[in-house]
N, C-alpha and C positions, 0 to 999 in steps of 0.2 A: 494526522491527516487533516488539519484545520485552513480546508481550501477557502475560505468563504470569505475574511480579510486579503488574500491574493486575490480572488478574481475581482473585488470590489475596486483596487487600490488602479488593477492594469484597465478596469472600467472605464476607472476615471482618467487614468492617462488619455486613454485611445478620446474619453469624449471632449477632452480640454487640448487635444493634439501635440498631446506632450511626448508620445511615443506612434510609431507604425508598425508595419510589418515587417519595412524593411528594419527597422530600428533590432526588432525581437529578432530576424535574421542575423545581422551583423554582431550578436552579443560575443561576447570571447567567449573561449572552452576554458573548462576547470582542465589543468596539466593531465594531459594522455587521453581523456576520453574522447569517445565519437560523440559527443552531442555539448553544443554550444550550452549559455548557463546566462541569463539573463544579471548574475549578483556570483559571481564563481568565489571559493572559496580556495586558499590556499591550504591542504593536507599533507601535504611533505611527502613524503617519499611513501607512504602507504595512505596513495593517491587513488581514488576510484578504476584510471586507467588502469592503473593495473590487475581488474581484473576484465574476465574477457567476454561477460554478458551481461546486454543492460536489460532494465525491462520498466515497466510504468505503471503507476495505478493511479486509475481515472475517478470522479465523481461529477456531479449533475453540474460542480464550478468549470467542469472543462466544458459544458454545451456538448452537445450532438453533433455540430457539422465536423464529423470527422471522415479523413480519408483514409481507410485502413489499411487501403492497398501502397500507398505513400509511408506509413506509418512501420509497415513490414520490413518495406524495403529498407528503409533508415537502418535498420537493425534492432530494432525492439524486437525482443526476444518472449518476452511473457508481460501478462496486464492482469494486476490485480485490478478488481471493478468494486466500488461499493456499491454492493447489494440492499441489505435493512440495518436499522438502527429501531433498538430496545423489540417493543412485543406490534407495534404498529407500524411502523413507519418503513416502505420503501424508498431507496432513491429515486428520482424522478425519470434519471434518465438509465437507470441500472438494464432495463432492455434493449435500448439502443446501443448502449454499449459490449453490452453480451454479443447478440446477432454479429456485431461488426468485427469483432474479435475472432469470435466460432469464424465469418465469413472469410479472411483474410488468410486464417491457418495458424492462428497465436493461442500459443496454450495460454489458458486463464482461467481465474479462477474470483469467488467473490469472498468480500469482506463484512465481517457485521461489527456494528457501532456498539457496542456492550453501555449497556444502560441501567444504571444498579436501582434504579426504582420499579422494577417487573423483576420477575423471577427468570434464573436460566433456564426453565423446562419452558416458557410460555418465549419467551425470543428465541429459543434453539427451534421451536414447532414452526414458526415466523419463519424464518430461512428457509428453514425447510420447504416450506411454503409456498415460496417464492423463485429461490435458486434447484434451479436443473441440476439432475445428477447426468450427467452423459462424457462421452468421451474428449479427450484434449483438454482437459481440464485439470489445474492443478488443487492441489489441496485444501478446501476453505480455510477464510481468514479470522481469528479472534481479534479483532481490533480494545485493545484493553489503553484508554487512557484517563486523566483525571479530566472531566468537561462542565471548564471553571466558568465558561458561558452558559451554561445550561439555565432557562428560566424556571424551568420546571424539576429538575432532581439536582438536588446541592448533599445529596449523599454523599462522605467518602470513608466507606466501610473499611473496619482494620482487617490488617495483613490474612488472619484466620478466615473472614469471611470472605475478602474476595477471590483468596486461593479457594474456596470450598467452590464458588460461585463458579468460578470460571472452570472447574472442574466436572462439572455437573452440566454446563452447557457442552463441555468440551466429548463428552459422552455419549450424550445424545447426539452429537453430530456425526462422529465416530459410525457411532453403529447404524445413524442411514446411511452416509457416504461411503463407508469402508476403507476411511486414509483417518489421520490424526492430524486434526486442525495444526495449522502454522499462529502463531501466537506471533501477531504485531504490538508494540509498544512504543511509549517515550520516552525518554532520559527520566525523566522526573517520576513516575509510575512503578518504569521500572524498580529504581532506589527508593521508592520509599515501600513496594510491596512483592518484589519480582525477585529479588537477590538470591539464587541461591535456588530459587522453583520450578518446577517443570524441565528440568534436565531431558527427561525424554522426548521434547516438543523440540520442531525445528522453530526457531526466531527469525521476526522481522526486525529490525531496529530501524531507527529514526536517532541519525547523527549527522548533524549540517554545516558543522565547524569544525569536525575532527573525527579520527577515525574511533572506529567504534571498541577497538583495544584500550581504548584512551577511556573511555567514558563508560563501559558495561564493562565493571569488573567481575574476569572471568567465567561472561557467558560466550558460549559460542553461539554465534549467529550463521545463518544460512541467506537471509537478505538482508541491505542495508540502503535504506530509502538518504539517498545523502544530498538532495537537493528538491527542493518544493517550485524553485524557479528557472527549468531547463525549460530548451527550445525543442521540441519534437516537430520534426517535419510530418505533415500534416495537421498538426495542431492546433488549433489559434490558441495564443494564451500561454500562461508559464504553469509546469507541467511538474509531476515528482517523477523524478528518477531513481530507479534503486539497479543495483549490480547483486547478481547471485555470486557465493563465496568461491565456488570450485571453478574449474575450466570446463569448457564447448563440451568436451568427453565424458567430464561428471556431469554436466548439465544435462546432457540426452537420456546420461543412464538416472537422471534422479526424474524426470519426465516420463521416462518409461514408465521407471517404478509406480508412480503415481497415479498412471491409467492402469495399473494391473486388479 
């Protein structure tokens, strides 16, 4: 979810008038789906379109002025929101985004930045914290990746510890929420400490040049974040896109499930 070189890059466009509005309107669609793609990527025949719900997850690079009532209508189906990163740190614009969300009627849910310099009991309190347990809401997010910008934690703990870690925050969430965190990841994170773990967790993946058969061997995933640069109506700016695995039918019945 490394929004922070995109929004800087479409910054500079818009301030040197290298791009517009209309420019981010007119981008072409990646083959089959409903939303344009500023940078579309060719996937072949296990193309995003073909499945049949999209949905988005926001951070403080997308700005506030959002229209959610715009945003619904598009067809956004669900919005993961980053909520905190490590034992301090809120997103800036993590309420604004909630309210707009809750407002509109979009199930959503929040995501935590996993920070291997604190402990998972002292960041899993931190969310807690923070993020609302209430209705319409999907199931919180483990954000697990390597953050090779980091100024301040160049940790990258082995395989043992960071399954123990993320274990141990994944419990404590459990047992306020009463759902089992979704485990988002990256290509790289996942291979070098994910292979093979958490079987019982539903997955987010992040694959942006190919389908995620291709690249997560033999995990099953439940979301797949497959564009960091679509056009969402309502939105300024390039946006992540992700598609849930199942159809309309399992999507309502796993929504239900979710607020039970």
């Amino acid at each position: 979810m490394h929004r922070a070189l995109i929004a800087l890059a479409v910054t500079a466009m818009l301030a040197t008038g290298c791009t517009s509005t209309a420019d981010l309107l007119d981008a072409p669609s990646i083959k089959g789906t409903r939303f344009k793609d500023n940078d579309p990527q060719d996937f072949g025949r296990n193309h995003p379109g073909t499945h049949a719900v999209h949905g988005i997850d926001l951070s403080k690079w997308n700005g506030t002025d959002i229209d959610w009532q715009e945003v619904k209508k598009s067809g956004v189906a669900f919005v993961f929101i980053k909520g905190t990163e490590g034992k301090d740190r809120i997103d800036s614009a993590f309420t604004t985004h909630w309210r707009g969300a809750a407002s509109a009627g979009i199930p959503h849910s929040a995501y935590h930045f996993y920070y291997f310099c604190s402990t998972p009991e002292d960041q899993a309190d931190w969310f807690i914290r923070n993020v609302p347990k209430e209705a319409n809401m999907l199931p919180p997010v483990l954000d697990m990746e390597w953050n090779h910008a980091s100024p301040s934690c160049k940790l990258k703990p082995d395989t043992e510890t960071v399954r123990d870690v993320m274990q141990r925050f994944m419990d404590r969430i459990e047992a306020h929420y009463g759902v089992k965190p979704i485990i988002y990841t990256s290509v790289d994170f996942h291979r070098d400490r994910l292979v093979g773990a958490f079987s019982n967790h539903h997955f987010w993946v992040r694959s942006v040049a190919a389908h995620p058969s291709q690249i997560y061997a033999n995990r099953k995933w439940t979301f797949w974040q497959y564009t960091a640069t679509g056009v969402i109506p309502g939105i300024k700016g390039p946006t992540d896109i992700n598609v849930f695995s199942g159809s309309e039918k399992s999507w309502r019945q796993w929504v239900a499930s979710a607020n039970r």
